[in-house]
C-alpha positions, 0 to 999 in steps of 0.5 A: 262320450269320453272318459275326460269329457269337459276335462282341461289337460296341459301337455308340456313337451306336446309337439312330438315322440310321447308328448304328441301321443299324449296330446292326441289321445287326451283329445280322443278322450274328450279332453280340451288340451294345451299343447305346451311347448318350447317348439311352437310351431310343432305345437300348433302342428298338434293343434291342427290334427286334434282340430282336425280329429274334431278336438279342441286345443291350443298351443301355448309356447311354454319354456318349463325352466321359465316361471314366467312361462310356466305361470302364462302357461296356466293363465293362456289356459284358464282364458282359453277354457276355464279351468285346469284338470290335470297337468302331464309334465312330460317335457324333458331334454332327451334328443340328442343328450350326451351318453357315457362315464359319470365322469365325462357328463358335463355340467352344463348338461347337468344342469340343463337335465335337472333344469327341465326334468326337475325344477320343469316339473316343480314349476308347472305343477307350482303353476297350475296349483291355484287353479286345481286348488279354486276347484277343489281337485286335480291331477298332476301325471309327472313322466319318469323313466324305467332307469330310475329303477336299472341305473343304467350305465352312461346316463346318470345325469338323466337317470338323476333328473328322472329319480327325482322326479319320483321324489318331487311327486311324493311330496305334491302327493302329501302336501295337495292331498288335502286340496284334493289334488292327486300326483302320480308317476309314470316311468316308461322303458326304452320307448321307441321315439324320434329322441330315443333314435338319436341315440340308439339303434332301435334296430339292434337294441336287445329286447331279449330281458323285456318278458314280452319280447319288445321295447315300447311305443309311444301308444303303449304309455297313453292309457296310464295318462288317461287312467290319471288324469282321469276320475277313476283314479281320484284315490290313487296320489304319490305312485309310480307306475313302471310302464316296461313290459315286465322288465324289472321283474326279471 
């Protein structure tokens, strides 16, 4: 038995780094899962180790900046299994982003960061919202970042998109609390990814301020997804959870 037995969760960003993690140990769990991807045929490479695990999931091709999708998304979902209980919006454009000045962002990628990060995560919890609300509850786990909190240099178009994040799940927590519908953050540090290793050297990156002497694996975030997706935490709604090895209490 599994804490999320008969539970239903949409992963968005499901094929890889820590959408895959999620992916898979929501299905340990007992979770039924909807890998929710721009990347459709890595979901379906999901899909068959959950299968393969004796899980139950199915792929939905799913762009997060598309309301079309985002809506076929929870539709293919209720069809294939039901109901909708908790939505992780993690998908988000991390490989191969720009690092460096403000000044030399540019807009385009701006806009395609807010475009995914935030108004991704407003659609898809938009989306799932009418069947949470049917049921009478909900879990929505948004996924943020340890830079909200360091502001760190050359990545203030990320850190932009990730801030507000945090906002629009403070306001989902006030405004479905009376639904019964919970909206809770986590913000990993530096987790060691594929997308994290486009742009860093995992190798030579300091870990020298983190108290427990190293950065993150994608294994390191999975429990606080399940804890929130899960009925343990049904009177928990609008928290961040800095998942970061102690960093931010030095």
């Amino acid at each position: 038995m599994g804490i999320l037995d008969n539970k239903v969760a949409i992963v968005t960003g499901g094929s890889r780094g820590l959408g895959k993690a999620y992916c898979l140990r929501l299905a340990r769990e007992g979770a039924r899962v909807v890998v929710a991807d721009i990347l459709a045929k890595e979901a379906e490479e999901v899909v068959d180790e959950i299968k393969a695990e004796g899980g139950q999931a199915i792929a939905v091709k799913t762009d997060v900046t598309s309301e079309e999708d985002t809506v076929r998304m929870a539709e293919e979902t209720v069809k294939a299994f039901g109901r909708i209980d908790a939505l992780v919006n993690n998908a988000g454009f991390y490989h191969g982003m720009s690092r460096g000045p403000f000044n030399e962002i540019s807009s385009a990628e701006w806009d395609k960061m807010m475009n995914v990060s935030a108004k991704g995560t407003w659609l898809c919890a938009k989306a799932v919202f009418p069947q949470m609300k049917k049921q009478g509850k909900g879990k929505i786990i948004n996924v943020a970042s340890e830079a909200c909190f360091s502001a760190t240099k050359g990545l203030i178009h990320y850190t932009a998109a990730k801030t507000a994040v945090i906002g629009i799940t403070r306001v989902l927590a006030g405004e479905l609390g009376q639904y019964n519908i919970c909206a809770n953050v986590i913000a990993p540090d530096v987790i060691d990814t594929p997308a994290t290793r486009s742009y860093v050297n995992m190798e030579k990156l300091d870990a020298s301020s983190v108290p427990m002497g190293r950065f993150g694996k994608p294994e390191d975030t999975v429990g606080a997804v399940v804890f929130f997706a899960s009925d343990d935490s049904d009177f928990i709604s609008g928290q961040t959870l800095l998942i970061d090895g102690a960093r931010r209490v030095n």
